[in-house]
N, C-alpha and C positions, 0 to 999 in steps of 0.2 A: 504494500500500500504506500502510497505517495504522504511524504510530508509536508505540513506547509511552513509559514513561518506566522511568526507572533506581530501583536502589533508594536509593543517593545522593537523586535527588527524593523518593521514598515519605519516606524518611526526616525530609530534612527539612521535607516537609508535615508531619509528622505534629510534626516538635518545635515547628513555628510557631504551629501549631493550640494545642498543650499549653500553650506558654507563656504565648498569649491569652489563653485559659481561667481557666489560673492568676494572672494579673496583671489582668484584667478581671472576676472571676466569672462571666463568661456564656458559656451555651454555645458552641460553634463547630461546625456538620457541614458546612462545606465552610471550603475555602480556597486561596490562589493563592498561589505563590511563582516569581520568575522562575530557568530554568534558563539555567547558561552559555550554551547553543546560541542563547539570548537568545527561546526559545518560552516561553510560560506553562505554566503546570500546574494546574489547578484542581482538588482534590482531595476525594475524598468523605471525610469523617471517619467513623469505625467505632471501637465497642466503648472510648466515653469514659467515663473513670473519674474521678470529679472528688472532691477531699479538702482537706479546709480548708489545707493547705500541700506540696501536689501534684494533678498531673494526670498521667493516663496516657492515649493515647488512638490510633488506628491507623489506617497508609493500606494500603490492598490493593493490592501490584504490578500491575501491567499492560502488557504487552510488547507490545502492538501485534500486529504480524504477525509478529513475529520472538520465538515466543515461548520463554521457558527455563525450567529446572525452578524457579524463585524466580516466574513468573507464576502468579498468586492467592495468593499468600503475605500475609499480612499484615506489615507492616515498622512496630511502635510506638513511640512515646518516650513516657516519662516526664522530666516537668520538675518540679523542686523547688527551694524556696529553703530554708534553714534559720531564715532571719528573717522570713518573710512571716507577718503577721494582718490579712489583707484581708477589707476591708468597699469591695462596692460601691456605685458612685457615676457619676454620669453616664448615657452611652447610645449608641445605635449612628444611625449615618445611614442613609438607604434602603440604600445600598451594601455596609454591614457594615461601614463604617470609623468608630471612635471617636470622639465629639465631645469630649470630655472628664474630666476626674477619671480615673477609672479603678480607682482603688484606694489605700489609703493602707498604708505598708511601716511598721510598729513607729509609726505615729501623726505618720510624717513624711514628706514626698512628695520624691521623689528628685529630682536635678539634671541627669541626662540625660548624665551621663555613661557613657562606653565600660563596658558590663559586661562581668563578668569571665564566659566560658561555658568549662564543664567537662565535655568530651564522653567517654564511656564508651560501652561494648558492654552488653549484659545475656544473658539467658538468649537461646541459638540463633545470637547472633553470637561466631565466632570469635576466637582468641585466636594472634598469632602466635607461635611458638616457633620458628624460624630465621631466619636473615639473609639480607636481600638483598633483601627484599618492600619494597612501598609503606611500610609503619609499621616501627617498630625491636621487636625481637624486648620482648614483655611485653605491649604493646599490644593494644588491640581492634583487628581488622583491618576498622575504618573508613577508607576509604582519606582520602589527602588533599583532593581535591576535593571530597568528599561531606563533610568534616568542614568546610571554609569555606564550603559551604551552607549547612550546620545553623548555623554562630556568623554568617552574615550574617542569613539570615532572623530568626532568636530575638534579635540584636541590635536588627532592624529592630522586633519588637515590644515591647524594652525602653526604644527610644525614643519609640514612641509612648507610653508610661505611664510615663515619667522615672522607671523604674527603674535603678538602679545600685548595685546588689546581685550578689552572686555568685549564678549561674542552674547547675544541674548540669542533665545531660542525659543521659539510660539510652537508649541505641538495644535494642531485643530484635526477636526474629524467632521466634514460638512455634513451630514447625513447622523452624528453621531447622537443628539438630543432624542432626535426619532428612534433609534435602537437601545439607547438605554431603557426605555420602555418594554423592552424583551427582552431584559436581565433584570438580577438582582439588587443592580445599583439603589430604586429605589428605597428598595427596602431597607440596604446596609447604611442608609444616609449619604449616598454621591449623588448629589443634584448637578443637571445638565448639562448630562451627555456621559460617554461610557467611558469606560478606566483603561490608561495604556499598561498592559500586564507582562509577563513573560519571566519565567526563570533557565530557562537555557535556549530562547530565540526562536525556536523551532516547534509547530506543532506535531506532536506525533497522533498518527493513526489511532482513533481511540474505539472501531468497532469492538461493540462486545465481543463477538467471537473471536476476532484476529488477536484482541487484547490475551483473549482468556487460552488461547494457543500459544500464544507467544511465552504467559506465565509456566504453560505447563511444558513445553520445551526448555525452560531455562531451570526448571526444576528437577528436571528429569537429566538435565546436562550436569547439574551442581552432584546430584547422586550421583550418577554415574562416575566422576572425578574420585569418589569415596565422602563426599560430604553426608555427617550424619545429623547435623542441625542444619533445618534451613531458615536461613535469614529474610525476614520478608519487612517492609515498609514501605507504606500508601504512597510515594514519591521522597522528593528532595528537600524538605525545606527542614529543617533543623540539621542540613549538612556542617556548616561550620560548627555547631555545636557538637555533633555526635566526632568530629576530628578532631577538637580540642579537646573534648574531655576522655573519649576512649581511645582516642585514635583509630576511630572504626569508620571508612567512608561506605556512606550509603550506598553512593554508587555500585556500591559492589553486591549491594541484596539483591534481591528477587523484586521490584517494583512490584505491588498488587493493584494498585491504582484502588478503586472503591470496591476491587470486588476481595474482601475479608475473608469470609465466609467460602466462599466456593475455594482460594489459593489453598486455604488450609482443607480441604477435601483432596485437593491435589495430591498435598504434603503430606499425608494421607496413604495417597495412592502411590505415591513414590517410594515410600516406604522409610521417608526421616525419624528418625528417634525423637528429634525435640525441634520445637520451630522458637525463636525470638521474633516477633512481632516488636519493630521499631517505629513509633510514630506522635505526631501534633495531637496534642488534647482534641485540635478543633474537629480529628477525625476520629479519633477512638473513643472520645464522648460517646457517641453513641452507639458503639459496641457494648459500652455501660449498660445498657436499655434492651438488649438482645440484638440489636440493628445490624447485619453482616453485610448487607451492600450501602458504605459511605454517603453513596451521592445523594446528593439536596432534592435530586429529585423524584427518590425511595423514599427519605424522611429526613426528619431535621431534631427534633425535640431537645437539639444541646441544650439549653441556657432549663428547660424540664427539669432533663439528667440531674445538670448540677444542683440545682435549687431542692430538690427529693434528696441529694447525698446531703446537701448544707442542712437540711430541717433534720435529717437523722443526728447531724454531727451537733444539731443545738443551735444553730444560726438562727439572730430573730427573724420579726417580720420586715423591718425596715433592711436587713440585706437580703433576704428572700427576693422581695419586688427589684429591688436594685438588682440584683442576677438576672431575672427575668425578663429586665429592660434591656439586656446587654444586646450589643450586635454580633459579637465577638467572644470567645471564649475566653483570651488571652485579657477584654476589658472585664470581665468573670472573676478573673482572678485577680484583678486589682483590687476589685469589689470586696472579696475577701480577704485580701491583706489590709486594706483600708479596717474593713473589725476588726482583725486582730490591732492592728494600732488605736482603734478605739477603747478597744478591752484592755490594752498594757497599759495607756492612760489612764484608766478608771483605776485598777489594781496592779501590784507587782505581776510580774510573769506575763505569757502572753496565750490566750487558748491556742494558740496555732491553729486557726479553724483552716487555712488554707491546706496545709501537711496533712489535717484528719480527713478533710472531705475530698483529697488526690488520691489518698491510699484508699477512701471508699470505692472511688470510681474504679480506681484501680482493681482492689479484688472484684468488682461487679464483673470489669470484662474478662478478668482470667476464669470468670464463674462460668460465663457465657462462651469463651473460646476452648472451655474444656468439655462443656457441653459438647459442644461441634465434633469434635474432635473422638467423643465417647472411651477418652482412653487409649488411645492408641498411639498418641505420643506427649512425651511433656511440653506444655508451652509457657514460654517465660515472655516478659513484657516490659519495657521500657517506654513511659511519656514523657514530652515535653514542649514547650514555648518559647517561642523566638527570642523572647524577653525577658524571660527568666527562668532559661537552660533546662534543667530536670525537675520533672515535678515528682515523678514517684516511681518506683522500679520493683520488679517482683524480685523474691530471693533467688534466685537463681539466676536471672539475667547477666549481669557483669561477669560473672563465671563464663558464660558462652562466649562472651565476645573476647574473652583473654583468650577463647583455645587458641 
């Protein structure tokens, strides 16, 4: 199956393109920039707008096989200096890569140093208004990874033309106000228009069969090697955390994506002795609840979950409803650390309601994953939050990850 790419890349094709432009004078309709997943992207340029001290210009999404309502979207930046009166100079090599000059900034040619880039949302990219999301509430809802694409790449062409000037960056999405209406945005609080996303650039093929093939190939390859735990997590995001503190990269488990439940029937059927199950509160929450397939759009009841494990643990009702209001698992647990600092003020000590109600959820899903599983191999578990690394671990987990 065909992959596509994210809008994170559309994006920042199109600001690398722009900034070319702008700091070269010459046109650009295609360009390459490399995504995290470490693939290329060679991108078509569309609908460039060129002005003596900007450029606007646009890459068309393309999802591959796995597509979503953001494919054929156009995703543009605009790049402006407020100092640039460029006159070109120089030229291009067969390859399209710069031989020289490039442009002169106020009549003086810059020193290659680090530029300062200034990334902003425009018209169709969202704007967050609550807490708890990738960006801090006020922000454009460019998430993080797509924002250190766009300041690498538009750095990468400020150092080919020794510019070192302040570079601003307009991401827009014309069509994008009307499609956030067929996502979650509004719900999660990003008002007008949809969120530039992406953690490694690249959409992959997400058909459930192909998906659930591919798990059971990679499982059947891990045994076959003589592995006798197999390592499974929902994706990548607590990567930097799981290498700093075990030295363990995810990359190297078994991806199950949402599907919990069926990997471990696999694991199962591969015949593992033990599986560690690695993953985000925001997904194994509701494995709490019996839930084996993650996605939002099987079921959701996280902020339920927690607030049933907080009333077990003693949580009043004023952080009850505050849990409940969360959008976010991760603002969940601020909610609950926020008690506990209420209770260490009231009294010495602190209830640690955060530690009591991670370990509830905790044993709930090892309740529910040994269920599944009937016995027929051990599973250990490890969760955690971007923002505050591990929340709770079975006894046996760290064990597995040191073999």
């Amino acid at each position: 199956m065909r992959y596509g790419f994210t809008t994170g890349s559309c994006a920042a094709a199109a600001a690398k393109a722009a900034a070319y432009m702008l700091l070269s004078g010459r046109e650009k309709t295609e360009i390459v920039i490399n995504t995290p997943k470490g693939i290329p992207y060679h991108a078509q340029i569309e609908q460039i707008v060129r002005r003596e001290t900007e450029v606007c210009c646009g890459v068309r999404k393309d999802g591959g096989d796995d597509p979503d309502v953001t494919t054929g979207s156009l995703v543009c930046a605009r790049v402006w200096a407020e100092d640039i009166m460029m006159t070109t100079v120089g030229g291009e090599n067969e390859d399209g890569t710069d031989v020289g000059g490039g442009k002169v900034i106020n009549g003086i040619g810059g020193s290659a140093q680090k530029t300062e880039i200034v990334i902003e949302g425009g018209p169709g990219v969202g704007r967050v208004t609550k807490p708890g999301l990738d960006q801090p509430v006020g922000n454009a809802a460019i998430n993080r990874v797509p924002r250190e694409m766009i300041g690498k790449e538009v750095q990468e062409v400020c150092r080919l033309f020794d510019h070192d000037g302040k570079l601003y960056v307009e991401i827009s999405v014309p069509d994008g106000e009307a499609l956030a209406a067929k996502t979650f945005n509004p719900r999660l609080g990003i008002e007008g228009g949809i969120s530039i996303l992406g953690t490694t650039g690249i959409v992959e093929p997400m058909s459930k069969q192909a998906l659930l093939d591919t798990i059971r190939v990679e499982l059947r390859q891990k045994r076959a090697q003589g592995y006798e735990t197999a390592y499974i997590s929902p994706g990548n995001y607590g990567l930097d955390f799981m290498k700093q503190t075990y030295g363990y990269d995810l990359d190297q488990s078994v991806k199950c994506s949402n599907f919990i439940g069926e990997t471990l029937d696999m694991a199962v059927e591969s015949g593992f002795r033990q599986v560690l199950l690695t993953g985000h509160i925001g997904k194994l929450v509701k494995v709490a609840g019996g839930i084996m397939n993650t996605h939002s759009k099987e079921a959701d009841c996280r902020m339920e979950i927690l607030a049933a494990a907080a009333v077990r643990e003693g949580a009043d009702t004023v952080t009850l409803k505050q849990i409940l209001d969360c959008l976010s698992t991760e603002e969940a647990i601020e909610v609950l650390d926020q008690a506990d600092r209420d209770e260490q003020a009231d009294r010495a000590g602190s209830t640690g309601l955060r530690q009591a109600v991670m370990q509830r959820i905790l044993d709930r899903i090892l309740f529910y994953l040994d269920q599944r599983v009937k016995g027929a191999l051990r599973v250990e578990c490890i969760l955690y939050a971007n923002a505050y690394g591990e929340l709770a671990k079975s006894a046996g987990a760290e064990k597995l990850l040191k073999q």
